[in-house]
C-alpha positions, 0 to 999 in steps of 0.5 A: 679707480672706479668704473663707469657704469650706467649714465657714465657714473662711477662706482667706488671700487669699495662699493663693487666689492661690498655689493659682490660680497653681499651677492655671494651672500645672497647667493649662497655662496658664502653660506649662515654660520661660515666667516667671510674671508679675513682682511688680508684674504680680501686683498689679495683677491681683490688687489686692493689697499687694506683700507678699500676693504675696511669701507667695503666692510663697513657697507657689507655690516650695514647690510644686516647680513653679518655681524662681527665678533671681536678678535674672530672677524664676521660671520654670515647670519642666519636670515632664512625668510619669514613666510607670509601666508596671505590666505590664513595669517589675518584669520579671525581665529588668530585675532580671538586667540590674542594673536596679531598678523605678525606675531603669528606669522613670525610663530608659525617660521620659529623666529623671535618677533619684535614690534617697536612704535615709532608713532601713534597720533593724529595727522594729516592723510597722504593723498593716496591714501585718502582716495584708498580709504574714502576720505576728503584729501586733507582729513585728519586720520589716526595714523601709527607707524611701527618697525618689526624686527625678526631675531633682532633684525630690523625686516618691514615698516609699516604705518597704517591709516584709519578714519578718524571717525572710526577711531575717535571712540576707540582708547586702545588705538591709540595706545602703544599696545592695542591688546591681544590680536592687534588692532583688527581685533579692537576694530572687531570688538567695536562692530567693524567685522571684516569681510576680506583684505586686499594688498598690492605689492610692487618690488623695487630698489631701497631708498637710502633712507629706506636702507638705513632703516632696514639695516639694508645695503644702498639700493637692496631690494624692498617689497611695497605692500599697501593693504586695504582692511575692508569691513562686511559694509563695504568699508576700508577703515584701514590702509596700512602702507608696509615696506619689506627687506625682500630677502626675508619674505617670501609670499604664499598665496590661496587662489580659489579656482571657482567663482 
């Protein structure tokens, strides 16, 4: 039977018990490497049918925080956080050594990065976003959507928005690979050389679809990032708009403290 909670709606008894296994995770509790506790274990602990526990399961792997092996049962993955270093990751430097911001990041913590395109091409620019890089609502913007995985995980999202004018002369924007250092280093190679880069970020609860992406539990909690890319003419050629699995990053800021 399940509980009531907030606004009086209740929550499946296998949902409480995934969301608890997921915090033990979280936690530490249930630490990398070691087997979450069998089925008949979770039973007896729990007081609850075999089949509560098989959809609690099925919840706790969609999370991403284990994986199963045949005939062994699950195992806690070893996710430790990517750190994002905002003061140096978008240095020019790792742009002319061939360098993307990601795959820098991702070198730099010992982990295997990924990058699939889900998207490249013309579309309309979302409200927000025109106000943010300084176009008519309703203007036509390059947009390209990617999904970054870390060691095979599925960890941020990201689509960024670029002025159609800016883009319209540069092929390798519109190709799945842009080359070595990225699109920043494309822009750069055509004269848009960058004075600084502002983010915003906000922590929140993951839609489901959200979740579904990141491989997440119901609810877990993201990291909204929006960056603005902004050129020594005081231009923003680029929005890129970023969700985050929250667990795997952790932010490290430089703060000058002159003026």
């Amino acid at each position: 039977m399940g509980t009531a909670v907030g606004g009086g709606k209740a929550v499946p008894r296998y949902v409480q018990i995934a969301d608890d296994l997921v915090q033990q995770i979280r936690a530490g509790v249930l630490k990398p490497g070691e087997m979450v506790p069998s089925e008949s274990e979770l039973v007896e602990r729990y007081g609850v049918a075999g089949g509560t526990i098989r959809k609690a399961m099925v919840e706790v792997r969609a999370s991403g925080l284990v994986e199963t092996r045949h005939g062994k049962g699950s195992i806690v993955k070893d996710r430790p956080p990517v750190r994002h270093r905002s003061s140096d990751r978008f240095r020019r430097s790792h742009r002319q050594g061939g360098k993307a911001a990601y795959l820098a990041e991702s070198a730099q913590s010992g982990a295997t990065a990924k990058v699939s395109v889900l998207y490249i091409g013309p579309m309309e620019v979302p409200e927000d976003v025109a106000e943010r890089l300084g176009v008519e609502p309703g203007a036509q913007v390059l947009a390209r959507r990617r999904l970054y995985f870390r060691n095979g995980t599925p960890v941020e999202t990201a689509s960024s928005y670029l002025p159609w004018d800016v883009v319209k002369d540069i092929p390798e924007l519109f190709a799945e690979n842009p080359g070595g250092g990225g699109i920043y280093a494309r822009l750069e190679d055509h004269g848009h050389e960058f004075a600084e880069f502002v983010e915003t970020l906000q922590a929140r609860p993951a839609t489901k679809a959200e979740a579904s992406e990141l491989a997440l539990s119901p609810g877990a909690p993201v990291v909204h990032l929006v960056r603005e890319a902004l050129t020594t003419e005081g231009r923003v050629v680029e929005v890129c708009d970023t969700l985050m699995a929250a667990d795997q990053f952790v932010f490290s800021y430089r703060i000058p403290a002159t003026d």
